[in-house]
Each structure stands twice: as C-alpha cells, then as structure tokens.
N, CA, C and O atoms as a DFTB+ gen file, in Angstrom:
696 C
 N C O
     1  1      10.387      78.862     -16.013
     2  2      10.852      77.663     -15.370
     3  2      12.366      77.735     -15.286
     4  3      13.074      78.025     -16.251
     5  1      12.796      77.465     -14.124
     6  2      14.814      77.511     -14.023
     7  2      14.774      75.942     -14.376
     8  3      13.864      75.126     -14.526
     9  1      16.436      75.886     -14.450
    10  2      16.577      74.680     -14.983
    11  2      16.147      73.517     -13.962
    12  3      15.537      72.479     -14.218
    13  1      16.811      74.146     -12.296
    14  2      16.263      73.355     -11.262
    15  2      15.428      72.191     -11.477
    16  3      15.653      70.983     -11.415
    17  1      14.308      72.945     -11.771
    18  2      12.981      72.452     -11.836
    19  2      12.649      71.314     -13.206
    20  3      11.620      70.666     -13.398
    21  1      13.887      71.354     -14.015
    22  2      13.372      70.433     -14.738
    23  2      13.713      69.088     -14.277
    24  3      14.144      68.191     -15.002
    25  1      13.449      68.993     -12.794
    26  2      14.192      67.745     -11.768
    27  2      12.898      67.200     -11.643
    28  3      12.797      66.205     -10.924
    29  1      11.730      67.710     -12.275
    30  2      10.257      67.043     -11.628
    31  2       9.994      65.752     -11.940
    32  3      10.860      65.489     -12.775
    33  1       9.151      64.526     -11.737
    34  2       9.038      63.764     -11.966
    35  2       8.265      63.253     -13.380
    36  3       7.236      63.832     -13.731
    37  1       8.637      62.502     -13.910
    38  2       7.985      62.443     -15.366
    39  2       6.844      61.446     -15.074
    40  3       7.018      60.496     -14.310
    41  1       5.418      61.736     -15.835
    42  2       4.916      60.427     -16.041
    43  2       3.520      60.344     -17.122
    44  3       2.640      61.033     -17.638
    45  1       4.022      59.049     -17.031
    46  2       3.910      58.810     -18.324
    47  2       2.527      58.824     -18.596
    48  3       2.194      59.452     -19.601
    49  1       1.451      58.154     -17.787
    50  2      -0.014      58.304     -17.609
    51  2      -0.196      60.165     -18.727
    52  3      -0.621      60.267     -19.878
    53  1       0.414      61.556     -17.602
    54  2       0.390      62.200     -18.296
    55  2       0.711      62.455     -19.681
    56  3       0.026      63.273     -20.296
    57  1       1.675      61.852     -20.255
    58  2       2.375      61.989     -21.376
    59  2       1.309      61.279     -22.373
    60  3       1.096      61.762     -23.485
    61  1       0.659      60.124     -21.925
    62  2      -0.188      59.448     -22.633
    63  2      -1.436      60.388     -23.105
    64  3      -1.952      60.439     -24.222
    65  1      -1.727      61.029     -22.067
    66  2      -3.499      62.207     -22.298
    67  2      -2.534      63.013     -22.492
    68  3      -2.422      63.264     -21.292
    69  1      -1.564      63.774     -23.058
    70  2      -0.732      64.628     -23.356
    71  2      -0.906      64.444     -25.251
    72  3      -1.099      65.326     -26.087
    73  1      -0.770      63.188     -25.405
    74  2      -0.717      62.948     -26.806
    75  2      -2.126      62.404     -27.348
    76  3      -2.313      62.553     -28.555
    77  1      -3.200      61.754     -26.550
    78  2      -4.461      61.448     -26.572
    79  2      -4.840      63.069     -27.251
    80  3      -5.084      63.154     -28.454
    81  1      -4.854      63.985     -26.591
    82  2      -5.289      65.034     -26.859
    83  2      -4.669      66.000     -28.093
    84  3      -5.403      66.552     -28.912
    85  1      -3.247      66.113     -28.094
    86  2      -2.749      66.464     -29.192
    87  2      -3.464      66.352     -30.805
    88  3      -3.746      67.206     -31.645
    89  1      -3.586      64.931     -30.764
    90  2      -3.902      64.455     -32.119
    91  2      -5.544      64.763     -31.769
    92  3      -6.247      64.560     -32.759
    93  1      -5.988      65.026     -31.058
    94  2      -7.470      65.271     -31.417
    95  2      -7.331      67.181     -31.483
    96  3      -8.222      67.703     -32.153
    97  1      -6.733      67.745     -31.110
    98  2      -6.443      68.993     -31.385
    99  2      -5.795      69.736     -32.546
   100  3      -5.775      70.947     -32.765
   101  1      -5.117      68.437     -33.439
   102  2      -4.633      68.903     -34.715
   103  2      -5.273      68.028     -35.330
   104  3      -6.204      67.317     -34.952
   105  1      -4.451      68.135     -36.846
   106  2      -5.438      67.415     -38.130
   107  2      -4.913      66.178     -37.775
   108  3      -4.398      66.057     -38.886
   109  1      -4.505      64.898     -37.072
   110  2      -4.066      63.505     -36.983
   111  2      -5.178      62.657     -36.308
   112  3      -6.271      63.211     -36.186
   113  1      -5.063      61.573     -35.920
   114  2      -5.648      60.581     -35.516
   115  2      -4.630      60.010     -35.375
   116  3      -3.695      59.906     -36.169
   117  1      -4.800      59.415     -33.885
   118  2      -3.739      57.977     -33.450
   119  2      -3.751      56.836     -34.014
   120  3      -4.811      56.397     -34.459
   121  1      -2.694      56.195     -34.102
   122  2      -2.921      55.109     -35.089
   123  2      -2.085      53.748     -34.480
   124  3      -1.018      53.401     -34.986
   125  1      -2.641      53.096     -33.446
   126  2      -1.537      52.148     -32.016
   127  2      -1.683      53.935     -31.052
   128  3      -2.404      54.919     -31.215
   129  1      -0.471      53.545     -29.984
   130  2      -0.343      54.742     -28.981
   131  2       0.609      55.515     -29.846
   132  3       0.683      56.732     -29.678
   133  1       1.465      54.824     -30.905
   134  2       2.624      55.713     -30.999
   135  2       2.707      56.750     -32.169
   136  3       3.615      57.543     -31.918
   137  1       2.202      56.979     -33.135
   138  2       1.639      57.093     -34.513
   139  2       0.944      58.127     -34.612
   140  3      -0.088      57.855     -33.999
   141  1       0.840      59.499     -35.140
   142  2      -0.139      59.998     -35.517
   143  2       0.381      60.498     -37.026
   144  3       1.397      61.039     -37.463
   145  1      -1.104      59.932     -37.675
   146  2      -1.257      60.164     -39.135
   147  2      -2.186      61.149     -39.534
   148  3      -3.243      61.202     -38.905
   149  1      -1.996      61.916     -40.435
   150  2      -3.166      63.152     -41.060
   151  2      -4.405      62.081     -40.995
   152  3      -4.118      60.884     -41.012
   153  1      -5.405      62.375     -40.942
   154  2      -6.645      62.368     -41.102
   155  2      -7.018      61.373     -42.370
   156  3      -7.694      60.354     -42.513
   157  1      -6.249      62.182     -43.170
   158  2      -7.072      61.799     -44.868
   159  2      -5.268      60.842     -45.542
   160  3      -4.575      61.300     -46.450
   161  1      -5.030      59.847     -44.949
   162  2      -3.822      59.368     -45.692
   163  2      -4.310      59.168     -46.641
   164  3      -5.537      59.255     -46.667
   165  1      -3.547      58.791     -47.919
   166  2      -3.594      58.411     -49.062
   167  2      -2.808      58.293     -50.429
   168  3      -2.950      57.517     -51.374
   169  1      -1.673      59.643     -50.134
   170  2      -0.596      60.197     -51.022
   171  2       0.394      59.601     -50.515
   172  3      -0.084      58.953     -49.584
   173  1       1.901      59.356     -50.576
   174  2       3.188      59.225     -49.914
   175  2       3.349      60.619     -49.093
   176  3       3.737      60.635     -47.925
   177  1       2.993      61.843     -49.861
   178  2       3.336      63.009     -49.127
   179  2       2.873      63.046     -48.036
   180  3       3.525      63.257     -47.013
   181  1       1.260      62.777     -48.118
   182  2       0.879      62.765     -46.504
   183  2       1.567      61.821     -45.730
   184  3       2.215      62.425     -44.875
   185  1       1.731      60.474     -45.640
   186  2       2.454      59.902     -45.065
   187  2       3.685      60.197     -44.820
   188  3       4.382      59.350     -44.261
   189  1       4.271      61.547     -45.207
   190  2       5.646      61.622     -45.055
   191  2       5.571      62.801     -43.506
   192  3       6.430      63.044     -42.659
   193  1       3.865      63.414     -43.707
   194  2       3.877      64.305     -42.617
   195  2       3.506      63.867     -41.491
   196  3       3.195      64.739     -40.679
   197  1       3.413      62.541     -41.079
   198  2       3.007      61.344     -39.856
   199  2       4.289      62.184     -39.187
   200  3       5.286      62.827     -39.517
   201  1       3.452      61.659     -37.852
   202  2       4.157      62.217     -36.955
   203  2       4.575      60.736     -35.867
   204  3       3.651      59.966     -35.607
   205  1       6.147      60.411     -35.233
   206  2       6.054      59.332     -34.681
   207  2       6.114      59.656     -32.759
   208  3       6.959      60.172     -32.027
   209  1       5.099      59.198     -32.584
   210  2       5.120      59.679     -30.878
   211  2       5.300      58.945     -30.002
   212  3       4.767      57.848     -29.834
   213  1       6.537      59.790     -28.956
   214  2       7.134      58.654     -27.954
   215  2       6.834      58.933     -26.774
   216  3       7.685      59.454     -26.052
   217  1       5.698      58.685     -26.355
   218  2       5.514      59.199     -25.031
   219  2       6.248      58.527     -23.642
   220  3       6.263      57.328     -23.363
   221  1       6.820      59.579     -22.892
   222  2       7.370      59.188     -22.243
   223  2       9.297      58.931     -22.457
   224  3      10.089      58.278     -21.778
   225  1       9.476      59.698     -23.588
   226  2      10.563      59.710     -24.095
   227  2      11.218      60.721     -24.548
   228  3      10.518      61.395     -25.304
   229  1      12.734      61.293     -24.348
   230  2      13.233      62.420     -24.004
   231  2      14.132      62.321     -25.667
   232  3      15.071      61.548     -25.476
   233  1      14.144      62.609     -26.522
   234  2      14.630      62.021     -27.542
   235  2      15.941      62.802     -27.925
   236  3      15.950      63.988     -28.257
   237  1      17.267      61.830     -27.820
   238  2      18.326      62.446     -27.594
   239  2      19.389      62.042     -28.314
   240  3      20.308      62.776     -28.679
   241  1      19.233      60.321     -28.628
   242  2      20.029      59.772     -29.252
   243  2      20.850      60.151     -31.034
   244  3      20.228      60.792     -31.881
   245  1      21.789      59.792     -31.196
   246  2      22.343      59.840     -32.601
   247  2      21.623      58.948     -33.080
   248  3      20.683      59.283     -33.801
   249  1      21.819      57.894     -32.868
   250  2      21.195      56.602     -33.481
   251  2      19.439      57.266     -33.958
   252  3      19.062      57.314     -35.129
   253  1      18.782      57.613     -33.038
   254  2      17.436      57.621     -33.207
   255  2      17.444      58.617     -34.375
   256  3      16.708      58.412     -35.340
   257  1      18.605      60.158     -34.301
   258  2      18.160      60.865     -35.226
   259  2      18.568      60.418     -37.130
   260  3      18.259      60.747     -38.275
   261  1      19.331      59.597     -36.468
   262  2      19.747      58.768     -38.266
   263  2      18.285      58.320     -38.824
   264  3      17.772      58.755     -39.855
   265  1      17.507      57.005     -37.602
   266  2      16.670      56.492     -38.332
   267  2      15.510      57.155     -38.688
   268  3      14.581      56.718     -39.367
   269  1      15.694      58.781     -37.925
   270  2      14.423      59.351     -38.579
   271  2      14.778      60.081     -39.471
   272  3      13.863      60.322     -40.259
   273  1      15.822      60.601     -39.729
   274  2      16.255      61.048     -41.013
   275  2      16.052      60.014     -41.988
   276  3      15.916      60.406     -43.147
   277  1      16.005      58.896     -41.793
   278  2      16.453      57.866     -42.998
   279  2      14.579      57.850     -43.342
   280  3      14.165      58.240     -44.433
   281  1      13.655      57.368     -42.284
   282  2      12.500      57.594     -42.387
   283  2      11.859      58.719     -43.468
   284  3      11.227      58.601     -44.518
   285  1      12.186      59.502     -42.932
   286  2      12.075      60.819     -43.755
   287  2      10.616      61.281     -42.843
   288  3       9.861      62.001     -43.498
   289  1      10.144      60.943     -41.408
   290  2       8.856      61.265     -41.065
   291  2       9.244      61.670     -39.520
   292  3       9.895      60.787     -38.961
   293  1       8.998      62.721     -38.795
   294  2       9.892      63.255     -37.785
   295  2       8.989      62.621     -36.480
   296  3       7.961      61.944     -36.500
   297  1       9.691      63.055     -35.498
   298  2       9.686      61.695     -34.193
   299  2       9.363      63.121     -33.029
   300  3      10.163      64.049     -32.914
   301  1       7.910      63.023     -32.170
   302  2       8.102      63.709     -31.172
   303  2       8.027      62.618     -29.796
   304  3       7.160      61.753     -29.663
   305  1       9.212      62.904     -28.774
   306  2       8.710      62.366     -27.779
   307  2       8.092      63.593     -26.694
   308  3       8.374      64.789     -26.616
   309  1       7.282      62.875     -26.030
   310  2       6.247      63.849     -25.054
   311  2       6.479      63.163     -23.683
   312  3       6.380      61.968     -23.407
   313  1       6.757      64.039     -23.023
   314  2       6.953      63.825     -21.258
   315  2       6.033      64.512     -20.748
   316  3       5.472      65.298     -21.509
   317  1       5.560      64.448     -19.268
   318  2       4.744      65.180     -18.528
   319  2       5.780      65.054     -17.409
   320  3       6.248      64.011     -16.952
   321  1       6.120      66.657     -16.958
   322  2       6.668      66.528     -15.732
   323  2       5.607      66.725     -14.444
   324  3       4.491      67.054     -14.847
   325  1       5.690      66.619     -13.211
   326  2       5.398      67.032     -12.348
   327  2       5.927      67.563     -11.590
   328  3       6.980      66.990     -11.307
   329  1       5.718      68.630     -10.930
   330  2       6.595      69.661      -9.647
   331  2       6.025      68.984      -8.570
   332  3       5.087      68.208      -8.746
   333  1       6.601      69.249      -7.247
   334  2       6.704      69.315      -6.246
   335  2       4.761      69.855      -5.132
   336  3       4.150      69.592      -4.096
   337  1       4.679      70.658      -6.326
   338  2       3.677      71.932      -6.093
   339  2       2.292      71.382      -6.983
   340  3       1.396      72.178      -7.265
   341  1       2.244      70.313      -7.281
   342  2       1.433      69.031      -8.287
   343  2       1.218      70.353      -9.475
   344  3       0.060      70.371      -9.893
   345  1       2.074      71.389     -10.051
   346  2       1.971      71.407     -11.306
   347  2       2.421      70.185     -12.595
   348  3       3.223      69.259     -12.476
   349  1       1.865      70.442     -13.419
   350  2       2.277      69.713     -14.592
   351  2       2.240      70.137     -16.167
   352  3       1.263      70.310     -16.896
   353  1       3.679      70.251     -16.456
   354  2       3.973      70.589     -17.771
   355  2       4.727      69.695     -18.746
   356  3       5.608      68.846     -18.618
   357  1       3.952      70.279     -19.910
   358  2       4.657      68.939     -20.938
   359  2       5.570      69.353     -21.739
   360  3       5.504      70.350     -22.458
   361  1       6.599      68.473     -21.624
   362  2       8.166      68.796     -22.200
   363  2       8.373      67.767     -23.371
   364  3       8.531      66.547     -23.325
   365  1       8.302      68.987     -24.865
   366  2       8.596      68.486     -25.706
   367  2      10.014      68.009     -26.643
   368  3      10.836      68.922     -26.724
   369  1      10.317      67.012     -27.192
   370  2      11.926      66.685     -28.230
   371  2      11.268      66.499     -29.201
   372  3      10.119      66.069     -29.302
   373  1      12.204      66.920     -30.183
   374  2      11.052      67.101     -31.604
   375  2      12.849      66.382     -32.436
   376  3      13.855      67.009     -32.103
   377  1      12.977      65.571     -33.086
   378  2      13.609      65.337     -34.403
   379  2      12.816      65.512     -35.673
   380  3      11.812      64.950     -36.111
   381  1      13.624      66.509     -36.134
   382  2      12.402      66.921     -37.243
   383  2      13.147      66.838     -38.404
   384  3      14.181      67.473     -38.614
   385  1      12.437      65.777     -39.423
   386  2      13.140      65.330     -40.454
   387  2      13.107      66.576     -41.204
   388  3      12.456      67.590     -40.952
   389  1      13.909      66.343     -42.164
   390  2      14.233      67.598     -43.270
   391  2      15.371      67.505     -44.375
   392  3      16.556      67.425     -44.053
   393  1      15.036      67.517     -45.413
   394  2      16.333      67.510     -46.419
   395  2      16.985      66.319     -46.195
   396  3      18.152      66.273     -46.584
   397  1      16.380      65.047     -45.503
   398  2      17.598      63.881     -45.776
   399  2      18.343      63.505     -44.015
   400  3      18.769      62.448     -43.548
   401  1      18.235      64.872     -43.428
   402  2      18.519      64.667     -42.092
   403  2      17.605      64.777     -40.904
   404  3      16.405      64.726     -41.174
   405  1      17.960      64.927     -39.564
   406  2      16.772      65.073     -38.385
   407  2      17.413      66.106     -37.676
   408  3      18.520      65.799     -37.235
   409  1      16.984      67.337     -37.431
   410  2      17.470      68.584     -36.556
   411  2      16.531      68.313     -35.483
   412  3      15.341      67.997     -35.456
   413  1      17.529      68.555     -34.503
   414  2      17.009      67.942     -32.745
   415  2      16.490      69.687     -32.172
   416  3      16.866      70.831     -32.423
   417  1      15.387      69.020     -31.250
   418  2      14.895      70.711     -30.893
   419  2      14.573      69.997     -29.671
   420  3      14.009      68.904     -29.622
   421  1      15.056      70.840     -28.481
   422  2      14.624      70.116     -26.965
   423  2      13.694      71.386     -26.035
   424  3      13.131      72.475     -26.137
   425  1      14.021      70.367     -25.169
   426  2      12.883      71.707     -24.100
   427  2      11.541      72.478     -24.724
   428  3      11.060      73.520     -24.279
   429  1      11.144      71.848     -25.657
   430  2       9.887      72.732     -26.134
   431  2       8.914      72.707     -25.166
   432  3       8.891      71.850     -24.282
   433  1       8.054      73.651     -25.283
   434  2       6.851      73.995     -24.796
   435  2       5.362      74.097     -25.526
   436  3       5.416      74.827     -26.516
   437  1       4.319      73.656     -25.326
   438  2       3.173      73.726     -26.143
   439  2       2.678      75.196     -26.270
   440  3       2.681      75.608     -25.110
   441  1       2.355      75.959     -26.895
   442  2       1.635      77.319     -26.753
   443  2       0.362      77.400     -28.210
   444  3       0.376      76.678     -29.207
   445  1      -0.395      78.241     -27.965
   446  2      -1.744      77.929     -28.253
   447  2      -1.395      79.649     -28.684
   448  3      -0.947      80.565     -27.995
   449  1      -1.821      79.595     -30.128
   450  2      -2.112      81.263     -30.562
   451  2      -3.643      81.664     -30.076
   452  3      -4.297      81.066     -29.223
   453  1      -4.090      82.951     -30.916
   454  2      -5.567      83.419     -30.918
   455  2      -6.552      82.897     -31.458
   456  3      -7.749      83.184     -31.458
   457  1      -5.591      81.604     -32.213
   458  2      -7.200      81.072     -33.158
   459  2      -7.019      79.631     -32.956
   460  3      -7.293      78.877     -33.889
   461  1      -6.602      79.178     -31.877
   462  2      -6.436      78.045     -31.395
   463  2      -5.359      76.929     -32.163
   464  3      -5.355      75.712     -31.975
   465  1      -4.477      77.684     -33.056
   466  2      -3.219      76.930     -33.605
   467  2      -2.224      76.345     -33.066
   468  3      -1.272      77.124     -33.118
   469  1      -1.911      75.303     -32.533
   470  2      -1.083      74.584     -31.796
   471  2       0.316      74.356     -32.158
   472  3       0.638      73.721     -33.162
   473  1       1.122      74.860     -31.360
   474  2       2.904      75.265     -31.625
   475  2       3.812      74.376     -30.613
   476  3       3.508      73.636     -29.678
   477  1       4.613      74.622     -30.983
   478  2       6.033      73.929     -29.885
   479  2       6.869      74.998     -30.287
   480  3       7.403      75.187     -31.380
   481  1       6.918      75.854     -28.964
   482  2       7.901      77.045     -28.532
   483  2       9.394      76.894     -28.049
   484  3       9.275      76.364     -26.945
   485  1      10.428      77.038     -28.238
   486  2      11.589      77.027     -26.941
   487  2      10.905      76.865     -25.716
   488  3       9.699      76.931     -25.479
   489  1      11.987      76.613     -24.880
   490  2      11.319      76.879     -23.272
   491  2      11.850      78.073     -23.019
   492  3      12.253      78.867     -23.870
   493  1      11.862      78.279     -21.318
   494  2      12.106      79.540     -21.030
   495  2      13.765      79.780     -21.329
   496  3      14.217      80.870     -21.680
   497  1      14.496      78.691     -21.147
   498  2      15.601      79.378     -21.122
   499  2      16.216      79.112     -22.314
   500  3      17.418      78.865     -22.407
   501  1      15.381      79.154     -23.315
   502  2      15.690      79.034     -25.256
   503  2      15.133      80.183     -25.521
   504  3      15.772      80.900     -26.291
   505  1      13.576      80.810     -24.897
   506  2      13.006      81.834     -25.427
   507  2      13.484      82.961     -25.956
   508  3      12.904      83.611     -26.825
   509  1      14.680      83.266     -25.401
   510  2      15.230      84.978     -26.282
   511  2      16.148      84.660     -27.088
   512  3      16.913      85.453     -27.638
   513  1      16.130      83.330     -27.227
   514  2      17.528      82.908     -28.667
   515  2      17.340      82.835     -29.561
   516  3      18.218      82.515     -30.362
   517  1      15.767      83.156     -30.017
   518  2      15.734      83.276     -31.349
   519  2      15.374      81.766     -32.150
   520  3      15.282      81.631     -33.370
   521  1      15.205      80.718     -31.144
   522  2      15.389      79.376     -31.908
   523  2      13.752      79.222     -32.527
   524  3      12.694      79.690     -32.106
   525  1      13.997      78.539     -33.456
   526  2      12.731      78.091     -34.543
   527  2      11.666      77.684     -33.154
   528  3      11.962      77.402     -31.993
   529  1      10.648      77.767     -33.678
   530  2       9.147      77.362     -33.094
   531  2       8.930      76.548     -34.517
   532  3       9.373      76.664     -35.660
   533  1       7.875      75.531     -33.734
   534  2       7.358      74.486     -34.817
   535  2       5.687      74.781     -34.624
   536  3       5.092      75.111     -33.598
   537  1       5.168      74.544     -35.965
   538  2       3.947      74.748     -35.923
   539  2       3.352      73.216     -36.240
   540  3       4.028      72.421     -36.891
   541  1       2.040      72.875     -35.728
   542  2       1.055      72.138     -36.241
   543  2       0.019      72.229     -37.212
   544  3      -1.171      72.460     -36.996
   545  1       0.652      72.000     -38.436
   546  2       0.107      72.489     -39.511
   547  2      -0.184      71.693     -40.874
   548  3      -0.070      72.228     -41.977
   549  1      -0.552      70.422     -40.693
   550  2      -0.935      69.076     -41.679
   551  2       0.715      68.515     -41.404
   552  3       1.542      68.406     -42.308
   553  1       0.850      68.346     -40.642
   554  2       2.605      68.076     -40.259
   555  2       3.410      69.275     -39.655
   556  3       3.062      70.419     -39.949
   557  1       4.270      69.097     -38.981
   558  2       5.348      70.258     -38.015
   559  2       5.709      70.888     -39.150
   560  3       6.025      70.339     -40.206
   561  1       5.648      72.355     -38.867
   562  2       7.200      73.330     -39.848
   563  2       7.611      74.111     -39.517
   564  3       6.751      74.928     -39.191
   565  1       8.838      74.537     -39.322
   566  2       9.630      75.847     -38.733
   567  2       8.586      77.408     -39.149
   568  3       8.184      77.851     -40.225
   569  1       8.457      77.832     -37.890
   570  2       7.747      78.726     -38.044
   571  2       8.688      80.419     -37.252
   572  3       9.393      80.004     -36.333
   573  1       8.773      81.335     -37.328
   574  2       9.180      82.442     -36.392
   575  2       8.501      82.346     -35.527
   576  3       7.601      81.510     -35.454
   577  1       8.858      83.430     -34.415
   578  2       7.973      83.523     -33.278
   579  2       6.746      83.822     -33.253
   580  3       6.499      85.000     -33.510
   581  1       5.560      82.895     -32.942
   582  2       4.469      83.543     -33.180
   583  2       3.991      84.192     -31.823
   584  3       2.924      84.737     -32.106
   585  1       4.292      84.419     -30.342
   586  2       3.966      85.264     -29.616
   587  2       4.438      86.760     -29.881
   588  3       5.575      86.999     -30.288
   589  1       3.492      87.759     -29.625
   590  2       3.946      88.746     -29.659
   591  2       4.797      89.996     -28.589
   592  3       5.541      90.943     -28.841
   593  1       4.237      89.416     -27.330
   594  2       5.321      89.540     -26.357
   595  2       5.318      88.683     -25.194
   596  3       4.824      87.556     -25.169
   597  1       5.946      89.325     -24.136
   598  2       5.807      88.031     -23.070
   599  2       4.147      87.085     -22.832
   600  3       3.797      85.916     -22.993
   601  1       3.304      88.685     -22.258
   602  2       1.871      88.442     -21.639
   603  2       1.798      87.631     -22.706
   604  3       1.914      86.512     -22.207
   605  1       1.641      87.460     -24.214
   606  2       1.278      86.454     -24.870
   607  2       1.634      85.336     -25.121
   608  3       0.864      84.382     -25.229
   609  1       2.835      85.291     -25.247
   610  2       3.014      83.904     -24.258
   611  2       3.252      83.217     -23.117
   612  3       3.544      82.024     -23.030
   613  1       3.092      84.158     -22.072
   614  2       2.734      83.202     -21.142
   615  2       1.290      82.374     -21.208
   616  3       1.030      81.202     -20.937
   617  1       0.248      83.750     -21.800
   618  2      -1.392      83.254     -22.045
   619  2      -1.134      82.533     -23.141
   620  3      -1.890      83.055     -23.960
   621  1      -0.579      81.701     -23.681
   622  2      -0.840      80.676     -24.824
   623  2       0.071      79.360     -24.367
   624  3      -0.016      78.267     -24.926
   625  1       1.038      79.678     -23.154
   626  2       1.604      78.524     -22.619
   627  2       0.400      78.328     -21.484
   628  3       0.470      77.158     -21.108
   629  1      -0.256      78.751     -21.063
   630  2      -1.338      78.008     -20.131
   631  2      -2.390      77.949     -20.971
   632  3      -2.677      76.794     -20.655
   633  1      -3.096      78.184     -21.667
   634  2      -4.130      77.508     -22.704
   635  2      -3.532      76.393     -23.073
   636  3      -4.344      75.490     -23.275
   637  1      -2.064      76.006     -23.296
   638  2      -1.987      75.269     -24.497
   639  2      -1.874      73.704     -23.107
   640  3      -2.393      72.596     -23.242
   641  1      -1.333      74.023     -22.338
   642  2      -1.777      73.188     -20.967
   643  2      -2.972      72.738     -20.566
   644  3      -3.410      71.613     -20.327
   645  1      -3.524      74.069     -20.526
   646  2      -5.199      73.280     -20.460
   647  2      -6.128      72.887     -21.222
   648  3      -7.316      72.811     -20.908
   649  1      -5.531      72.549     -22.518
   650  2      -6.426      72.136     -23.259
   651  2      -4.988      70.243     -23.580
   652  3      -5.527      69.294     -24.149
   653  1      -4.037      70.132     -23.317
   654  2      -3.211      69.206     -23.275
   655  2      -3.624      68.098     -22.356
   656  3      -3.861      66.939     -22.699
   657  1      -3.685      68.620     -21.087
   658  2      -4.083      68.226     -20.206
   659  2      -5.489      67.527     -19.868
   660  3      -5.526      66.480     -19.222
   661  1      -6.657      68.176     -20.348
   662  2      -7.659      68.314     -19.921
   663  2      -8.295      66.870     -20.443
   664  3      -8.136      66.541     -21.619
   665  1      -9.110      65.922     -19.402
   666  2      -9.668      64.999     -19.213
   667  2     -11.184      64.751     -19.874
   668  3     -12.222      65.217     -19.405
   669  1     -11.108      64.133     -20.755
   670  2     -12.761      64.395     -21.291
   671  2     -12.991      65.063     -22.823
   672  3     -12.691      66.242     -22.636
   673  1     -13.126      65.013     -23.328
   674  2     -13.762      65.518     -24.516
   675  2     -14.853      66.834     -24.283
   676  3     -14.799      67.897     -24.901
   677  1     -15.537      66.587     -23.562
   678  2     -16.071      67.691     -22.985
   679  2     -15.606      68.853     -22.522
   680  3     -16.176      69.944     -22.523
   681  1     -13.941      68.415     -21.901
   682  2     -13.213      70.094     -21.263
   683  2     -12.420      70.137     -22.363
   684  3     -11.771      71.183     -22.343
   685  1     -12.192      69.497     -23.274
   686  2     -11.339      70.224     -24.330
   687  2     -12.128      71.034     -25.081
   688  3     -11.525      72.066     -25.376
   689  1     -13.481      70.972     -25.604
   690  2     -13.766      71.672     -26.456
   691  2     -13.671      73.294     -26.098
   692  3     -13.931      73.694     -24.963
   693  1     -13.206      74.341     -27.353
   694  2     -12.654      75.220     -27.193
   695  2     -14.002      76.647     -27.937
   696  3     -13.707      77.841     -27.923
C-alpha cells in the first residue's frame, strides 16, 4: 500500500465487524461495543490484559496515551478503510500500556500465521524497519517478526482480512 492510498474512506460499519470478529477470533468477548475482556475474568491481572476498542478511531492523542498509561490496560482503535477499487483494509493504532507508560504503534496491519494466531504487523511502509509486531496472546505483546518472508506475509495479510471481514459465523470458521 503507498501512502497515497491511505486517502480511502473510513467506515465505521466496517470497523464495527472488524472488531465483532476480532474478539471472537482471540481469547476475549465484547463487553458494550468498546471493551474486550479475556474470557475467564477474575484476577486483577486478567483485567489488566482487557483490551479497550475504538472503533472508528485513529488513536493519536497525548492526552489519550497518559490515560492509558495511567489505566495500565492498552487501547486499540480499529478503522476500515475503503479504496476507490471497493477494497477494504483494516488499519490498526495500538497504545500499548507497559511499565507505567503507553508506546504508540500506527499503521498496523492484521496478519494471520500457520496456526491461525492473530498479529498486528507494521504496514508496508514500517515493514523493513524492524518495528515490534504485536501478538494476540491472552492480551497484546511485543513479538519479532513472525512472517518469514514476503510470500508469507502477504498470505497472512489476506487471511487475516478474510477472516476480519467476513460476515457470519459460518465464513469465519477456519
């Protein structure tokens, strides 16, 4: 994707079955639209790995990354763009609490490994910098690169689309 293109139109309908699906694809459950909590709350720890979701929101602010630092529970907002060409991709901001503060990660991308593990990649024009990937893993955590070369991620950025995307309970199952 050039930067051009990140001129597409956002919406939010998408962003909504963007995150509908998320949390049924990892260990959470929605909890309201904005909220996803592990499965099994019960500890403070788990509650600390809630995830807060803004769909439809590009998350950029100072202000926002104080109060999720102060939270101590990290904040994704989820966009759905649309092209021109009725593609649609979902553009992730991740403030990801840690140690007391919130480290901002933009332009992510969803990508899908071999065993159906759900990530947030750089985008294309982060991909050769080396920047952290986040994994979905009872809560986000800095992970290395888990593609092993391009072909593999491009094939885990369109799985991880069509299973984001996909309408029904029926086309998600994997």
């Amino acid at each position: 994707m050039t930067k051009k293109q990140v001129k597409g139109a956002a919406s939010y309908e998408g962003a909504l079955l963007i995150c509908q699906n998320l949390a049924e694809l990892t260990a959470y459950e929605v909890a309201g639209d904005q909220v996803l909590i592990p499965d099994s709350v019960g500890s403070p720890s788990e509650i600390s790995r809630s995830l807060i979701l803004m769909p439809g929101v590009r998350l950029a602010s100072t202000e926002m990354a104080r109060g999720i630092a102060t939270l101590g529970t990290s904040a994704l907002g989820v966009r759905c763009l649309r092209y021109p060409d009725s593609e649609r991709i979902g553009d992730f901001s991740v403030l990801f609490a840690e140690n007391g503060g919130a480290e901002r990660f933009a332009a992510m991308r969803a990508w899908v490994d071999q065993d159906h593990g759900l990530y947030l990649i750089p985008g294309e024009d982060a991909a050769d910098s080396r920047e952290a990937s986040l994994k979905f893993d009872r809560g986000l955590r800095k992970v290395d690169q888990p593609w092993a070369d391009e072909a593999d991620r491009q094939r885990g950025l369109a799985e991880a689309m069509a299973l984001l995307l996909a309408e029904g309970p029926e086309r998600r199952a994997s």
